[in-house]
N, C-alpha and C positions, 0 to 999 in steps of 0.2 A: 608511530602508529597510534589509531586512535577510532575509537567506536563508541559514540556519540549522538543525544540527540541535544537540540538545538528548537527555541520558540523563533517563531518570528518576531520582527515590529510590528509594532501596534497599528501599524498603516496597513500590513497586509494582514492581518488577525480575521475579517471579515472572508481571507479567501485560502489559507494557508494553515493548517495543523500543526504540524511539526515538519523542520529540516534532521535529515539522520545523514551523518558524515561516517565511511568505514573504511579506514587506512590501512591495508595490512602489506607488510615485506614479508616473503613468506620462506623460510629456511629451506635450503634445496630438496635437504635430506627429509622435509617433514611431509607424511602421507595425508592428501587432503582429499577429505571426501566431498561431494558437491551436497548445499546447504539448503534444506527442504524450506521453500515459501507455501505456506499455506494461504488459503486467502483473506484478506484484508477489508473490512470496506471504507474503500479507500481508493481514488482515483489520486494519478501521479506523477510526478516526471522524475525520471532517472539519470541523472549524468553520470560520466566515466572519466575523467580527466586522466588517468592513470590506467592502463592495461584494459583488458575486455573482459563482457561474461558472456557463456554462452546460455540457453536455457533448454533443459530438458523437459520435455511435456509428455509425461508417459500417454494422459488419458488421448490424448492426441497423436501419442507414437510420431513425433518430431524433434529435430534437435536445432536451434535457430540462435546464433552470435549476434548480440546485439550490438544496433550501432553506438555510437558514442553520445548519444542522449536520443532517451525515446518519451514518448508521453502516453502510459501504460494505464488500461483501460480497468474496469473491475474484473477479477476474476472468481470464477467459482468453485474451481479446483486449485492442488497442488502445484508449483512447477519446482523443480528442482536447479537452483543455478550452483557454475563452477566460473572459478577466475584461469583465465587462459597464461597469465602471466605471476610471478612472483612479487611484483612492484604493482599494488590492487588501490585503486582509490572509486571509490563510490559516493555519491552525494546526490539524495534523495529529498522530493518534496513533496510530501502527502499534504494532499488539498482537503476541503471541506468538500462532503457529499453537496455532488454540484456544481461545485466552483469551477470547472474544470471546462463542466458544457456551459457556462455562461462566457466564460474568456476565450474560446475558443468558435461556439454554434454547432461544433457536433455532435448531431446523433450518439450516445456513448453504445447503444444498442449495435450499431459498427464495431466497436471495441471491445464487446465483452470475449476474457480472455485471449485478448491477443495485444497489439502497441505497436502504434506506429510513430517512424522517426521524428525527430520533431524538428529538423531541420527542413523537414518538407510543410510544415506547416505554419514556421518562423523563419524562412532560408535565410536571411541575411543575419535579421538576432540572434538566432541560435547558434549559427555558426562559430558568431562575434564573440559570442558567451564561451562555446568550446573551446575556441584556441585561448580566450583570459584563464580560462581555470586551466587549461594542461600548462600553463605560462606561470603558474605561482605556486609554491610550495605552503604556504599559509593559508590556513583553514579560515582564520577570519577577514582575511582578504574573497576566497572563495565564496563565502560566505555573503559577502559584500557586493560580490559580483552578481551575484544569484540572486537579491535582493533589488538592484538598479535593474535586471530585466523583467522581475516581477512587478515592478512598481511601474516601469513603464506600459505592461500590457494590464495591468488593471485601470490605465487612464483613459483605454478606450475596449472596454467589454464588449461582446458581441450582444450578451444579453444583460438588461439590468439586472440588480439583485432582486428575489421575488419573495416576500414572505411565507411563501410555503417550502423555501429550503430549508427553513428552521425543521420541520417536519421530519427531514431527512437527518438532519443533525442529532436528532434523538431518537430517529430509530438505532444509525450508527454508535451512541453511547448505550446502549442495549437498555435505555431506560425501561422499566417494567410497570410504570405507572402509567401509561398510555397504552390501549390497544392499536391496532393499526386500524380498526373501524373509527378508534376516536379519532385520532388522527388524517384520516381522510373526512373527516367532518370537519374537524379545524380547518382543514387547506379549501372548503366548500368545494372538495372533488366527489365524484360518484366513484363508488368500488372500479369502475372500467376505464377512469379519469385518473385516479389514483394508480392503473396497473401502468399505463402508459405512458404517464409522468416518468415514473421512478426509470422506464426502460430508455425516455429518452433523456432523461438526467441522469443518470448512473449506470444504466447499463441493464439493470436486471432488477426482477418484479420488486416488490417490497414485502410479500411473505422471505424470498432468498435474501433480499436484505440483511434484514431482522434477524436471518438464520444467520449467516456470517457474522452479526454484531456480535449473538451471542455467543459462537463457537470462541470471537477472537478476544472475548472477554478470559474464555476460560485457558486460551491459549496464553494469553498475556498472564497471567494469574500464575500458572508452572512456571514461566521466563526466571519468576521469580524466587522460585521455592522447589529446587531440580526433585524433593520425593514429595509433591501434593499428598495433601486427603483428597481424594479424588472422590468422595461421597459429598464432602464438604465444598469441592471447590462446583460441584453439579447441581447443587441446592443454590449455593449464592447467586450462581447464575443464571438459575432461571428452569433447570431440567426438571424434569418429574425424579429420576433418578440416574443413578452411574451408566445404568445399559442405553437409556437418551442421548448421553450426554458421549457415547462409543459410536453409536448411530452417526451421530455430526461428522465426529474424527474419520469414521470410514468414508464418512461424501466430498468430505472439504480434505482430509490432509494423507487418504489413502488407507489408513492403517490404525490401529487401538492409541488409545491416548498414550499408554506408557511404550509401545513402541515408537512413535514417533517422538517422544520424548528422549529416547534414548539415542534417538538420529539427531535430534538437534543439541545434543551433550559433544556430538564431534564435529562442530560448528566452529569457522577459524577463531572468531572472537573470544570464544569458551578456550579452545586449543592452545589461544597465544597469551592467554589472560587480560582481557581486555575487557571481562564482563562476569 
């Protein structure tokens, strides 16, 4: 088992975040609850080489089984997933704000909260890709495999790269040294050029951006430390104060910061000690 994240090479750094690999065999007898995603910003692809998840959406009131590799749009709420099987592999690649509508030309404004297959959008590659990875039990083979189809679709982009995905890049680090007016100054976009951008680059405006950067700032921040100062982790982030920084957690993850805090404490990775 193994729950891991993973840089890329230096060749795909320009288009690719991080790889997160999560192996889990899951004991018959062990009660598993399904594991809250809040959102991210962050567009994606998800493979499954190992068993399925399925995804519950409460704000949506739907429950949708994913196929075995999707390419997952920005979201702006919660969704809750669960693994349908005891034998669970998952391998994740979060792209740079952007990357995603340039390798591909879609609209990501299509995609907010929702993902669609990605063999309908790569049918021959992706397929190739899914039977290599259900085909090897080794992560850095997987790995390697993941890498030879990213390299080859960054050899012919839909769109070239634009210097004003930098823009995006530091809204997504919650940097706080830039406003978004300076920043649509940098990119020489007008306030109505900048809202349109970001929906057809990523999905969603660039005030919701920013809100997500910062939420997953503070999200990431608990990951690490299961009893925050939660006054403390709302200052570093960027909040006026704690009741700000509850506001977020109701829009983006449903519920108070320490209750969902305590939903992600029965999370497999936590359960199986993997994390």
């Amino acid at each position: 088992m193994i729950f891991k994240s993973v840089y890329p090479s230096s060749a795909l750094q320009d288009y690719v975040s991080l790889y997160r690999i999560s192996h889990f065999v899951i004991p018959p007898n062990l009660e598993v609850f399904p594991k809250p995603y809040p959102p991210q910003p962050e567009q994606c692809m998800v493979f499954y080489p190992r068993g399925a998840e399925i995804d519950n959406d409460s704000e949506e009131n739907k429950e949708i089984k994913r196929p075995r590799s999707v390419l997952v749009g920005q979201f702006t709420h919660r969704i809750d997933r669960s693994s349908l099987e005891n034998d669970f592999l998952l391998l994740s690649v979060g792209f740079k704000p952007g990357a995603l509508h340039r390798l591909t030309g879609i609209p990501f404004y299509l995609l907010t909260n929702s993902f669609i297959d990605l063999e309908s959008i790569y049918p021959r590659r992706a397929r190739e890709l899914n039977n290599s990875l259900s085909g090897t039990d080794c992560y850095e083979e997987m790995i390697r495999l993941l890498e030879t189809f990213l390299l080859e679709l960054i050899r012919n982009p839909k769109i070239n790269k634009r210097p004003s995905d930098k823009v995006f890049e530091l809204i997504a680090q919650n940097s706080r040294k830039y406003s978004l007016e300076y920043l649509s100054r940098e990119a020489c976009w007008s306030p109505r050029q900048f809202e349109r951008k970001s929906n057809e680059y990523i999905g969603v405006s660039p005030k919701t951006f920013s809100r997500i950067s910062r939420f997953n700032q503070s999200y990431q921040m608990t990951l690490r430390d299961l009893c925050p100062n939660w006054l403390d982790v709302s200052l570093y982030c960027g909040y006026h104060d704690y009741q700000h920084l509850v506001k977020d957690y109701k829009d983006f993850a449903g519920t108070t910061p320490r209750n969902f805090l305590n939903e992600e404490s029965r999370s497999l990775e936590r359960v199986l000690g993997l994390t």
